[in-house]
C-alpha positions in Angstrom: 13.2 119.2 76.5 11.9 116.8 79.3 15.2 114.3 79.1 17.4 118.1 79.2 15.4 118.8 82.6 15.6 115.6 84.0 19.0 115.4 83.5 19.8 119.1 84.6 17.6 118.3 87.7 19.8 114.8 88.3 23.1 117.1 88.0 21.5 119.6 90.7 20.9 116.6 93.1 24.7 115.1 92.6 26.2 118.1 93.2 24.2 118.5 96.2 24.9 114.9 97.5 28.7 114.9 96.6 29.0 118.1 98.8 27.0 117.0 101.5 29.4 113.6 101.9 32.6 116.2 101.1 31.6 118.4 104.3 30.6 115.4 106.2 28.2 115.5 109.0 30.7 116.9 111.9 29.0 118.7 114.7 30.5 122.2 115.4 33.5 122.7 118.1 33.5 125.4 120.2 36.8 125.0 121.6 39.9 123.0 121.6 38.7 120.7 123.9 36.1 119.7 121.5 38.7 119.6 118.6 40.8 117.4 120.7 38.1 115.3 121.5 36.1 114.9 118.0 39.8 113.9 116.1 41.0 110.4 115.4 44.5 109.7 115.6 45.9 108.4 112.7 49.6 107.0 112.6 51.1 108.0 109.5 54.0 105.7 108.8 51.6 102.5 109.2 49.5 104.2 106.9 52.6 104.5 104.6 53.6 100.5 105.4 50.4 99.2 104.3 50.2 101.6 100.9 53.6 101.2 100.0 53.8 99.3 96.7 57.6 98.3 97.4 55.4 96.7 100.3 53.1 95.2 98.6 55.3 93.7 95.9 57.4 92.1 98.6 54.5 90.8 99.6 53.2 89.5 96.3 56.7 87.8 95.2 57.3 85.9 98.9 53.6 84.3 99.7 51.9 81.6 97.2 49.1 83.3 96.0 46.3 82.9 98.4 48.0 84.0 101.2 49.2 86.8 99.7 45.2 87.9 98.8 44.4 87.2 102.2 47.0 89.4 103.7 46.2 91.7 101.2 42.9 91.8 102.1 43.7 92.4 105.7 46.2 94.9 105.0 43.2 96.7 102.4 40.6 97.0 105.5 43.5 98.1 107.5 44.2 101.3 105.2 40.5 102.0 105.2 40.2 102.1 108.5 43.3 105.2 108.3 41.5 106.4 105.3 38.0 106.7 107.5 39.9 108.5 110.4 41.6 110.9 108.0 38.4 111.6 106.2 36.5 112.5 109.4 39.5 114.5 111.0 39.4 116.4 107.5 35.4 117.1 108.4 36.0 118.4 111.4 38.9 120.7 110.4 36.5 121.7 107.7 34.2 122.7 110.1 36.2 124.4 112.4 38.3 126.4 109.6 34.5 127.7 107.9 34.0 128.5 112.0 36.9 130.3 111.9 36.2 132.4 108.4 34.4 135.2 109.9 37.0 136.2 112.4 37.7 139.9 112.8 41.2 139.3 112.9 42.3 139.0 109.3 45.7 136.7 110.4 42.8 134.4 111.7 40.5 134.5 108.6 42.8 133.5 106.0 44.2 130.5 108.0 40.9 129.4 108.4 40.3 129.8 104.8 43.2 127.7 103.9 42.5 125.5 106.6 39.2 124.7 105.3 40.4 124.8 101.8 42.9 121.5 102.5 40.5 119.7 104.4 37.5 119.7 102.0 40.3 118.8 99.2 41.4 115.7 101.5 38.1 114.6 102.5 37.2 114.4 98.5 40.3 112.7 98.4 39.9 110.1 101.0 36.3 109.4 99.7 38.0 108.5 96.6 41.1 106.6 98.2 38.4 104.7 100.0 36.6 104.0 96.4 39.7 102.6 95.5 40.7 100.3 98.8 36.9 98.7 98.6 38.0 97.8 94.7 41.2 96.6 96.2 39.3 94.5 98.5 37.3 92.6 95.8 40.1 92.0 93.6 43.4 92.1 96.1 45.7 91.0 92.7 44.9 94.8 91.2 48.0 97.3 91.1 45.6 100.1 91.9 47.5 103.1 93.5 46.4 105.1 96.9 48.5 107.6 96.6 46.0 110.8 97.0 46.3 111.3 100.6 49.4 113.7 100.3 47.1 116.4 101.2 46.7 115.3 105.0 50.6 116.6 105.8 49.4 120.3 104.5 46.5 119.8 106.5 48.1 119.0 109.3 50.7 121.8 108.7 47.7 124.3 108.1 45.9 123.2 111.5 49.1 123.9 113.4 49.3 127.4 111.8 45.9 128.1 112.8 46.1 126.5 115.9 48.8 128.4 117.0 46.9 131.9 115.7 43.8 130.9 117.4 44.0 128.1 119.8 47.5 128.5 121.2 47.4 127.0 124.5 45.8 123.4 122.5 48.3 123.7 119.2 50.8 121.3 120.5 48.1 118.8 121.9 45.8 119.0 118.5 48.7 118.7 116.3 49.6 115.3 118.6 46.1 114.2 117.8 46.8 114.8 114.7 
């Protein structure tokens, strides 16, 4: 009976802790010049270059073998640096879309919901892509896949489409930051 508490209690307290680091610790924004200013631009297509397997086995066929765990290395931290950005642009969005929830204006509300919906998805995601990349780090030679990032095009696509319901003067600008 004690060990069934103790382990219901320890359950309790990992839920609470996973969703605590899922919504992240982002401040609320009032406005989209607080959006614009609390993202982190993140450039897609090198995040692509330094995931890309293809990449990666070029890599791994062309350099002797320590170079090749070396550049991997580099190119790891490199992806985790994206994956960081993307994780805290996915707790802001979060933010702003549960902000967003209790608008009158029921065009609003469900954008926000869906808004909200991605990002929490993408910041679980990049939590785990970043689980993954640290492994990477450690053992560079492992064929461990990243691809579970996907997610930040809808979110990107959902922050436009909410953007441009509620923000419209910053949609173009925030979807740049993007």
């Amino acid at each position: 009976m004690i060990l069934t508490l103790l382990m219901l209690a320890f359950a309790l307290l990992t839920a609470a802790v996973l969703l605590t680091v899922a919504r992240g610790q982002a401040r609320p924004v009032a406005s989209g010049d607080d959006l614009l200013l609390a993202l982190k631009p993140v450039d897609i297509e090198a995040f692509r270059n330094l995931t890309e397997p293809t990449q990666e086995e070029y890599l791994r066929e062309r350099l002797p073998r320590r170079e090749f765990r070396s550049l991997q290395r580099a190119r790891v931290l490199a992806a985790a640096e994206y994956v960081r950005c993307i994780a805290h642009n996915a707790a802001v969005l979060l933010r702003v879309g549960e902000g967003a929830r209790q608008s009158t204006d029921t065009e609003i509300a469900r954008a926000a919901q869906e808004l909200a919906s991605v990002a929490i998805q993408l910041r679980i995601n990049s939590l785990l892509a970043l689980v993954i990349l640290y492994i990477r780090y450690f053992a560079p030679e492992a064929r461990i896949g990243t691809r579970r990032l996907g997610a930040y095009e809808r979110m990107r696509e959902n922050t436009l489409a909410f953007t441009m319901l509620h923000m419209p003067g910053f949609a173009s600008r925030i979807e740049a930051a993007l």
